[in-house]
C-alpha positions as CSV (number, residue, x, y, z in Angstrom):
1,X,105.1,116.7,70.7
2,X,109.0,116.8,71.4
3,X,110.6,113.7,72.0
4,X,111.5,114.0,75.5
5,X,107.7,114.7,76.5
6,X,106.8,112.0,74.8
7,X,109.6,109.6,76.5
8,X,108.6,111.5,79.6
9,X,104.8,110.0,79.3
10,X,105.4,106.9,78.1
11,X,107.7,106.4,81.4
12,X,105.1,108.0,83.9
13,X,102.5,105.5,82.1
14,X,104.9,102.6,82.8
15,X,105.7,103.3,86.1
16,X,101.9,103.6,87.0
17,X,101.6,100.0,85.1
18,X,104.3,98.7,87.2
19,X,103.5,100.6,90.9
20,X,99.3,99.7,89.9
21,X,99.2,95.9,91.2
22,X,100.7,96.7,94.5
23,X,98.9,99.8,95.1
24,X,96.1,97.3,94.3
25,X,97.2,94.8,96.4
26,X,97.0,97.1,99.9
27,X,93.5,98.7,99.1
28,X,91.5,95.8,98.1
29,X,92.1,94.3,102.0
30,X,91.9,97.9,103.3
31,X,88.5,99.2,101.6
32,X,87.2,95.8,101.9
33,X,86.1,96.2,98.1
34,X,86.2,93.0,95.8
35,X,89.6,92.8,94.4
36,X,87.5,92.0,90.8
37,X,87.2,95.6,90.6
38,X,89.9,98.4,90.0
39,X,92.3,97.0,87.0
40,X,93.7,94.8,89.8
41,X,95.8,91.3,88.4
42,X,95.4,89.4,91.4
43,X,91.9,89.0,90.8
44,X,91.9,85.8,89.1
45,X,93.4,84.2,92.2
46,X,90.5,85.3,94.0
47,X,87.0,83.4,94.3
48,X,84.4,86.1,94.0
49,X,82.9,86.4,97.4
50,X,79.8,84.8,98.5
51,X,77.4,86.6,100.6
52,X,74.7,84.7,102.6
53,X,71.8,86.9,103.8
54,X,68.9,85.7,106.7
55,X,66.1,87.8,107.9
56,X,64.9,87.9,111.1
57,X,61.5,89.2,111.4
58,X,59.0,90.6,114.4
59,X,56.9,88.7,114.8
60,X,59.6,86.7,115.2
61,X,60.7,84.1,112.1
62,X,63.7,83.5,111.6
63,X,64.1,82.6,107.9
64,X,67.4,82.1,105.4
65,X,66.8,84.4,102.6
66,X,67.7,82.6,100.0
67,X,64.8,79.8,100.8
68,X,62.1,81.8,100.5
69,X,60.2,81.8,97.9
70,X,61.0,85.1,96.4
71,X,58.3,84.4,93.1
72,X,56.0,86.4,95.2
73,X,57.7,89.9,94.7
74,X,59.6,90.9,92.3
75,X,60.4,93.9,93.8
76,X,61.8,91.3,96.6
77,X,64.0,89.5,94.1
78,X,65.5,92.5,92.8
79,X,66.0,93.6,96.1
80,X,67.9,90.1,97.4
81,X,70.1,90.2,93.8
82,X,71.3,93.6,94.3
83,X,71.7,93.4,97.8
84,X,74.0,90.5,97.6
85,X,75.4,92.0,94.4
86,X,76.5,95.0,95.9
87,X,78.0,93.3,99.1
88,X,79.9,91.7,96.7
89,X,81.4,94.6,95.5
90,X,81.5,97.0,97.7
91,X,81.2,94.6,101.5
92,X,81.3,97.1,104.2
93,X,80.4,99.7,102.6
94,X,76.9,98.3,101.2
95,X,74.4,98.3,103.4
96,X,70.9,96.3,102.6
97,X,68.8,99.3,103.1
98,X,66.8,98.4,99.8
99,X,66.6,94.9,100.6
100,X,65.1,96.3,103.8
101,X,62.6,98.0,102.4
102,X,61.4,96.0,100.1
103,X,60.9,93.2,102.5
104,X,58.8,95.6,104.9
105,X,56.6,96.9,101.6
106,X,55.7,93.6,100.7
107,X,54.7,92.7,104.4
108,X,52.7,95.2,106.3
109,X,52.2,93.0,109.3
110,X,56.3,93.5,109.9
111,X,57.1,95.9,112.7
112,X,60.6,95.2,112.3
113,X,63.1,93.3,110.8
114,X,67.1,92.6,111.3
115,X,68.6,91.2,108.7
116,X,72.1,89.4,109.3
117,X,74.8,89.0,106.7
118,X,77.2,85.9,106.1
119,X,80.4,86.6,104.4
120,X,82.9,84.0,102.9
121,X,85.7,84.4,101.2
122,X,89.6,82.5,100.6
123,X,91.5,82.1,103.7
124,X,95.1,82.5,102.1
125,X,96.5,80.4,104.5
126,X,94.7,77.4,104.7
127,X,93.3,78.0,100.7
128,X,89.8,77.1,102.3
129,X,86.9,79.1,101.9
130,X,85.7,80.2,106.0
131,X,83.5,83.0,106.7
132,X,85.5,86.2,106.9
133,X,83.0,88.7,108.0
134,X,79.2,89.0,109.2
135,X,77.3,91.7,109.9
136,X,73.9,92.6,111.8
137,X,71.0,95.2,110.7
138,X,68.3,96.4,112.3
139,X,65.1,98.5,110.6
140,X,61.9,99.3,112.2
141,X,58.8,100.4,110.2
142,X,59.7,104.0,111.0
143,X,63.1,103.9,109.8
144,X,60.9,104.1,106.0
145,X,58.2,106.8,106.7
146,X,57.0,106.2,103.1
147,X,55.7,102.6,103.9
């Protein structure tokens, strides 16, 4: 390889390193996506996001997830890990489909069930941890024909 290529590469692979953290910067907010993911730096100034899920079910019980006793179904407690998991990770863009599913195969007597996610996360102006997001799912029995 002749030198200029090689000066040539080294330069593009420095300016990426450089350009990288701000490019960073303005899609973690804009993907909603946690900012622990995608060779981003600010990360360590970021508490990981915590996701609270409840479950509303018909015939109506309104119960926090996380108080259950999830010993019951394993299937349940994979479900709940990787549902918070990937809200973690991915927030919008993670729905709890499986979670939804696995809550209606291990209850039969469920016609339907909404299930309402909680998210928190840093405010960066007050450095306090609110709830920054929260969103509301609804699945019927038929949404699953293979229940």
């Amino acid at each position: 390889m002749r030198f200029t290529t090689k000066r040539s590469l080294i330069m593009t692979m420095l300016t990426v390193l450089a350009v990288w953290p701000l490019v960073h910067r303005v899609l973690i907010p804009w993907l909603d996506i946690s900012p622990w993911k995608g060779f981003g730096w600010a990360m360590y100034c970021v508490p990981e996001r915590v996701v609270l899920i409840e479950v509303t079910t018909w015939p109506t019980d309104r119960f926090p997830l996380d108080e259950v006793d999830l010993n019951v179904s394993p299937a349940l407690v994979r479900a709940h890990g990787l549902a918070i998991r990937r809200r973690q990770v991915l927030g919008r863009w993670a729905p709890p489909d499986a979670l939804a599913r696995a809550i209606l195969a291990g209850q039969p007597t469920l016609s339907r069930i909404e299930i309402a996610i909680e998210e928190r996360g840093l405010d960066r102006k007050t450095a306090r941890i609110v709830v920054t997001g929260g969103t509301r799912f609804e699945y019927d029995r038929a949404d699953f024909p293979s229940l």
